[in-house]
C-alpha positions as CSV (number, residue, x, y, z in Angstrom):
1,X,-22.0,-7.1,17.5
2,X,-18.5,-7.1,19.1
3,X,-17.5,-3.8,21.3
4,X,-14.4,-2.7,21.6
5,X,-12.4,0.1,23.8
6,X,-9.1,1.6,21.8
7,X,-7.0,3.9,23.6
8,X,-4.6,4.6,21.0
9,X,-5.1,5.8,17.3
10,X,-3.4,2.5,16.5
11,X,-5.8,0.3,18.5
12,X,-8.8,1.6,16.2
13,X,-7.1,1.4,13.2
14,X,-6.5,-2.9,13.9
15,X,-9.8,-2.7,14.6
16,X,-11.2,-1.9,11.8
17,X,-8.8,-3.7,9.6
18,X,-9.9,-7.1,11.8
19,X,-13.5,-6.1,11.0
20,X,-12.9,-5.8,7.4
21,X,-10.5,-8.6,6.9
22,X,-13.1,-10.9,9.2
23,X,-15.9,-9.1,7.5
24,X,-17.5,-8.6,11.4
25,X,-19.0,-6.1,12.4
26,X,-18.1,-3.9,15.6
27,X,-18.7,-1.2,17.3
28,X,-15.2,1.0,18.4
29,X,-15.5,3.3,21.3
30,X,-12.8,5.9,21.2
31,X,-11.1,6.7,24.2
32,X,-11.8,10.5,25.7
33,X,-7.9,11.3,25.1
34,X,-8.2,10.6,21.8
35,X,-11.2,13.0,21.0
36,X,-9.6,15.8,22.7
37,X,-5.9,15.5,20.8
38,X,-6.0,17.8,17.5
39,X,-4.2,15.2,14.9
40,X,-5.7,11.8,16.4
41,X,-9.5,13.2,16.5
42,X,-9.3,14.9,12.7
43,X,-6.9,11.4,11.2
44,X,-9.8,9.7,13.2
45,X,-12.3,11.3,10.8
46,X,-10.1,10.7,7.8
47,X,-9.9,7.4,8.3
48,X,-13.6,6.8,8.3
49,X,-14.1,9.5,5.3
50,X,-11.9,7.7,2.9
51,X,-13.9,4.1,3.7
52,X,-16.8,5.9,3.3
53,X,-15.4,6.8,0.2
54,X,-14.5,3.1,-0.6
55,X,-18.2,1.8,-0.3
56,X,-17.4,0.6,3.1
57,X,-21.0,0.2,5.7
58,X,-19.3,2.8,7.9
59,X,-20.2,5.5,10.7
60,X,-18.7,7.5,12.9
61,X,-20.5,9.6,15.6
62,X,-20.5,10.3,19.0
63,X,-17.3,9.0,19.4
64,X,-18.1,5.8,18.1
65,X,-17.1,3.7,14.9
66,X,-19.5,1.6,14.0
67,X,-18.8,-1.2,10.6
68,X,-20.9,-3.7,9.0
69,X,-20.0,-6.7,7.5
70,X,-19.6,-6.1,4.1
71,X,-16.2,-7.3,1.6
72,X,-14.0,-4.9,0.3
73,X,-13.1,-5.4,-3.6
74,X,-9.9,-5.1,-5.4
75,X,-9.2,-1.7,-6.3
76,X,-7.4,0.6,-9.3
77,X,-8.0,3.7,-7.6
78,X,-6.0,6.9,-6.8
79,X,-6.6,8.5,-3.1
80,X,-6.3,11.7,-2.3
81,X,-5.3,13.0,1.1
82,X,-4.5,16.6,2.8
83,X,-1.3,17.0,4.1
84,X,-2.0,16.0,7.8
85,X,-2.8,12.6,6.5
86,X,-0.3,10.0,6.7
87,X,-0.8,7.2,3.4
88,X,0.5,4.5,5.7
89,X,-2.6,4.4,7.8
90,X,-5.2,4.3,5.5
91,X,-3.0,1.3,3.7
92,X,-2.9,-0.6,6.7
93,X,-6.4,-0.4,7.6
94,X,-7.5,-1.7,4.1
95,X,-5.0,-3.5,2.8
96,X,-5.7,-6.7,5.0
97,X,-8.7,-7.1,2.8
98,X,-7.4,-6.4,0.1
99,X,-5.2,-9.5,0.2
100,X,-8.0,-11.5,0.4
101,X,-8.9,-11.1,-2.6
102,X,-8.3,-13.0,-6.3
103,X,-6.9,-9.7,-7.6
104,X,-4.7,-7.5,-7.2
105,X,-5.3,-3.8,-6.0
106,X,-3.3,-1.2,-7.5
107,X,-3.6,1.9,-5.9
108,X,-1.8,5.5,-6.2
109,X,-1.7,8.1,-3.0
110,X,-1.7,11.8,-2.3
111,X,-0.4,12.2,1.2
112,X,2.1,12.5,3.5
113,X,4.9,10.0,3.8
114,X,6.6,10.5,6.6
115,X,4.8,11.8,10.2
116,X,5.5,11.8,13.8
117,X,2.6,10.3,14.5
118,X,2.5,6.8,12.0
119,X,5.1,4.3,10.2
120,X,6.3,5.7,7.1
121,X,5.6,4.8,3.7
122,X,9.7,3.2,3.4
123,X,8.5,1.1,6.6
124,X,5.8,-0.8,4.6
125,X,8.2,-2.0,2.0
126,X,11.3,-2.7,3.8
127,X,9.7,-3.4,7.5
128,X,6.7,-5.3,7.2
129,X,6.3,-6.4,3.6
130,X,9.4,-9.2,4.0
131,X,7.9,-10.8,6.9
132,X,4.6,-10.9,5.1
133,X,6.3,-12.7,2.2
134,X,7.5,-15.9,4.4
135,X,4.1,-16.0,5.0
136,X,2.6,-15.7,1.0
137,X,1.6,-12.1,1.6
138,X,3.0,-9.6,-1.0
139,X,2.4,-6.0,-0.7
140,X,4.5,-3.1,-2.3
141,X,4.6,0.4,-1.6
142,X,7.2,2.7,-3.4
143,X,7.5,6.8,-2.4
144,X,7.5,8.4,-5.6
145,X,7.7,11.7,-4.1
146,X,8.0,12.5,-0.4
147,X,6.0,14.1,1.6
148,X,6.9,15.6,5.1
149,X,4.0,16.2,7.3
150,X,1.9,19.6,6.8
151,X,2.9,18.5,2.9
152,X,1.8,15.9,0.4
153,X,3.9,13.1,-1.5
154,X,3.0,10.7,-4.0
155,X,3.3,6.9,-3.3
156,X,2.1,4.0,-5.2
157,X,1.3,1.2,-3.4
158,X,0.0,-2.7,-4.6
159,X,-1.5,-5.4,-2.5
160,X,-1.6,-9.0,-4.6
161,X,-4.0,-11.9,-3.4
162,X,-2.5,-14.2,-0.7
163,X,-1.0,-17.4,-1.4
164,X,-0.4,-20.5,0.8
165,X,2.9,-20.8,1.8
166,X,4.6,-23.5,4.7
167,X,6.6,-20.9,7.0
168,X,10.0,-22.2,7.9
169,X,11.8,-21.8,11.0
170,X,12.4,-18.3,12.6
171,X,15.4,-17.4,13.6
172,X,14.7,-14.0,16.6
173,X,18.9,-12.7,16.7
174,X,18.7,-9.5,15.9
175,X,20.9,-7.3,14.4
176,X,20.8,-3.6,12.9
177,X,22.5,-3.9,9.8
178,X,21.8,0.1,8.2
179,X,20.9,3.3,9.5
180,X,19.7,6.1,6.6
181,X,19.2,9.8,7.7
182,X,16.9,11.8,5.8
183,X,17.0,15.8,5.6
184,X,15.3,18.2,3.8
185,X,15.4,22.0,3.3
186,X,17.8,21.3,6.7
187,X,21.9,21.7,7.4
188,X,23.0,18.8,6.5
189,X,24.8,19.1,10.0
190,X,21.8,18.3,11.7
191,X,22.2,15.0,9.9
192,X,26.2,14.3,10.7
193,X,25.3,15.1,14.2
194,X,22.6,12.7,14.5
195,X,25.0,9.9,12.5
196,X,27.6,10.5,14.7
197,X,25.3,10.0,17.8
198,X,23.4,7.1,16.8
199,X,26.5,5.2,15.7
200,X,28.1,6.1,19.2
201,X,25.0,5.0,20.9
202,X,24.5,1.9,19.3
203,X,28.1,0.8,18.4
204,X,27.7,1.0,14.7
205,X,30.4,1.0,11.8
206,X,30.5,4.7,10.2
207,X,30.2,2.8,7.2
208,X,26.6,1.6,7.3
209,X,25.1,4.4,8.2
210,X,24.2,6.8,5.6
211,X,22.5,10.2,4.7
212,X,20.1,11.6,2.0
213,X,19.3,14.8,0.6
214,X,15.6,14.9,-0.1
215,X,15.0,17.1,-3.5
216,X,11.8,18.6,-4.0
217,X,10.1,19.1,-0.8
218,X,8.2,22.3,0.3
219,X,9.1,22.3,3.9
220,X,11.1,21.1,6.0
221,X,11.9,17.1,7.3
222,X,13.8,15.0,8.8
223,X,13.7,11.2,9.3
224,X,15.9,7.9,10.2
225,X,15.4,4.2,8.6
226,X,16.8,1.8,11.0
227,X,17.4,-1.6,8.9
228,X,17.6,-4.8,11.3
229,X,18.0,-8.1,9.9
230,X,16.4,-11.1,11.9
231,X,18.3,-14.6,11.2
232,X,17.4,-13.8,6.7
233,X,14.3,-12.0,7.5
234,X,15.2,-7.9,7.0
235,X,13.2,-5.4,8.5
236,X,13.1,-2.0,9.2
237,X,11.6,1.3,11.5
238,X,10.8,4.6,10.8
239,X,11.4,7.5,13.1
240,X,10.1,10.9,11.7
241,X,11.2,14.1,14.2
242,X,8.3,16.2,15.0
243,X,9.0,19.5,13.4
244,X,5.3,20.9,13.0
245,X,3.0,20.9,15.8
246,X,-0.7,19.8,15.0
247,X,-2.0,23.0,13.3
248,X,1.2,22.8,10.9
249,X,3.2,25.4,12.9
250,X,6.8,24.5,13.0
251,X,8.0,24.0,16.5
252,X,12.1,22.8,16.8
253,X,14.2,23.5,19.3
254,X,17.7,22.0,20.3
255,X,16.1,19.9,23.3
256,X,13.0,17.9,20.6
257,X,16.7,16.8,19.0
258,X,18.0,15.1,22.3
259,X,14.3,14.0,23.0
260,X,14.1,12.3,19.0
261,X,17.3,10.7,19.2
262,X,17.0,9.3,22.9
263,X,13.3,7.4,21.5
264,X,15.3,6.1,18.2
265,X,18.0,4.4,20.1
266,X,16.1,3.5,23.0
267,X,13.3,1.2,20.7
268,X,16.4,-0.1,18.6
269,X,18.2,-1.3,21.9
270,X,14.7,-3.1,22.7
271,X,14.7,-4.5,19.0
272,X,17.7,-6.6,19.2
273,X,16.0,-9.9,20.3
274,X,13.4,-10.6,17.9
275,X,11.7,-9.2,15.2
276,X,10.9,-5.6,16.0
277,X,7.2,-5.4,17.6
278,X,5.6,-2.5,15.7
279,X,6.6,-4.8,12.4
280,X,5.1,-8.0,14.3
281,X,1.9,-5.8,15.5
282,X,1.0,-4.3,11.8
283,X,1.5,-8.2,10.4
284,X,-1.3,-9.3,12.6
285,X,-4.5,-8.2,11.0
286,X,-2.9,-10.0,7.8
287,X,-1.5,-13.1,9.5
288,X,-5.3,-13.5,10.5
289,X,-6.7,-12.8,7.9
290,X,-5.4,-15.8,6.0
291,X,-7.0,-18.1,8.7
292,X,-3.6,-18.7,11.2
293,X,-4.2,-18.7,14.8
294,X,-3.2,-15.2,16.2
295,X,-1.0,-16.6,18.6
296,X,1.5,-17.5,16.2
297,X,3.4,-13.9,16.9
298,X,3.9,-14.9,19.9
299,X,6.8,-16.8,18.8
300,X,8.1,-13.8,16.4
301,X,8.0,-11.3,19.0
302,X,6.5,-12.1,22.6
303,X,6.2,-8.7,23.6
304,X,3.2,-8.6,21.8
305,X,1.2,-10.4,24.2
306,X,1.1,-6.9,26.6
307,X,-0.4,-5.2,23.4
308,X,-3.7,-3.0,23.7
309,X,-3.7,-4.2,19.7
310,X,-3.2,-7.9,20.8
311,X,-5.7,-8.2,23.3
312,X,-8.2,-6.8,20.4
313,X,-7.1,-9.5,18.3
314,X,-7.9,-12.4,20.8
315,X,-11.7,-9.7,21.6
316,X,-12.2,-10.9,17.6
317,X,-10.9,-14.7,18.2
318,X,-13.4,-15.1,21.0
């Protein structure tokens, strides 16, 4: 049985979507900072709950995840989650799988849609899911209703079976080509403020940068889409500012706005040359899935290669 050491939240979640799409089993050993941070240990848990749920050979205990082989089907289900629970990670972890299959899985979530701590639901269909498609993937995820964390949205989200496609040429100038600002329950000021800084920072057009009122939302939220396009390949990342601490208490202050909008336009100014790396790193589990040698992000993004996620890849190519 394969062992593996993740540090991060995102480390164990590739891991288990390499042992499902590989159908190997491992054993995850979860690092000490992990167990002792609030959110990570309890999504931890709600990972493994929800697999459980699926039919999935799974334990956790001890502060090791444990999976045996066994083959996720397609689904038509509807999963529910509380609203600490982010949809985008329990989509990632399963969908690999899912693609490997002769069906298509339709499924419908109860969660929340946009958290500090994971991508957003908007950054599985317009980040990852186009670079997927060069490669015969197809996955779709719409936000029926959003969901700030410490409150629940509704997404529905489909994952159709892989089909072999040649992949052409990749073409790594980047560009940004949209920025969209997302406020809710909040002065829309916040939001001109942040346009007019991000657009400053990053030598934007006022023009392409845009805000939205979200309607129907129980507290409060904020969040920015950054749109790049690579060569014809579009992408996108999410940024969600951390309003609510861990136990759902909200937290702001004037200095978390400085802190928010210093990490958005420092990742975009490191985005510029290829495809953005979080897009490239959740693409992986998939990419190998379909049987391609893992090194082939290397040449969309070769950043990738100083990964904690990458060097689990290669731990389940040995």
């Amino acid at each position: 049985m394969l062992h593996i050491h993740a540090t991060t939240c995102k480390a164990v979640r590739h891991a288990l979507a390499l042992s499902l799409v590989l159908q190997r089993e491992c054993t995850i050993t979860i690092d000490a900072s992990l167990l002792a941070h609030t959110y990570y240990n309890r999504h931890l848990h709600d990972i493994v709950s929800v697999l459980k749920q699926l039919s999935l050979d799974i334990t956790y205990s001890d502060g090791n995840i444990t999976v045996r082989s066994s083959q996720l089907p397609p689904l038509t289900a509807t999963i529910a989650l509380h609203p600490f629970c982010p949809v985008t990670d329990i989509f990632l972890t399963i969908a690999p799988a899912l693609s490997r299959n002769a069906v298509q899985s339709d499924i419908q979530f109860t969660g929340v849609t946009h958290c500090q701590y994971s991508h957003s639901t908007g950054f599985v269909r317009f980040g990852l899911a186009p670079l997927l498609s060069r490669f015969g993937c197809f996955v779709h995820m719409a936000t029926k209703k959003f969901g700030f964390y410490t409150a629940t949205g509704n997404v529905s989200a489909k994952v159709y079976p892989h089909t072999q496609k040649e992949m052409g040429a990749i073409v790594t100038a980047t560009r940004i080509s949209g920025v969209r600002i997302y406020i809710a329950n909040i002065d829309q000021e916040f939001a001109f403020y942040q346009k007019r800084e991000l657009c400053k920072a990053l030598s934007l057009s006022d023009d392409i940068a845009g805000i939205m009122q979200v309607a129907n939302v129980t507290n409060h939220g904020n969040a920015i889409d950054v749109f790049f396009t690579t060569g014809d390949i579009p992408s996108m990342l999410s940024f969600t500012m951390p309003l609510y601490d861990d136990t759902g208490n909200f937290i702001f202050d004037d200095a978390m706005m400085h802190e928010f909008l210093s990490t958005v336009i420092t990742t975009c100014m490191h985005s510029y040359e290829y495809i953005p790396l979080p897009v490239v790193e959740e693409a992986l589990p998939f990419l190998v899935g379909f049987g391609l040698d893992y090194t082939i992000v290397e040449n969309l993004n070769p950043n990738i290669v100083g990964t904690e996620s990458y060097s689990i890849f290669k731990s389940f190519n040995a």
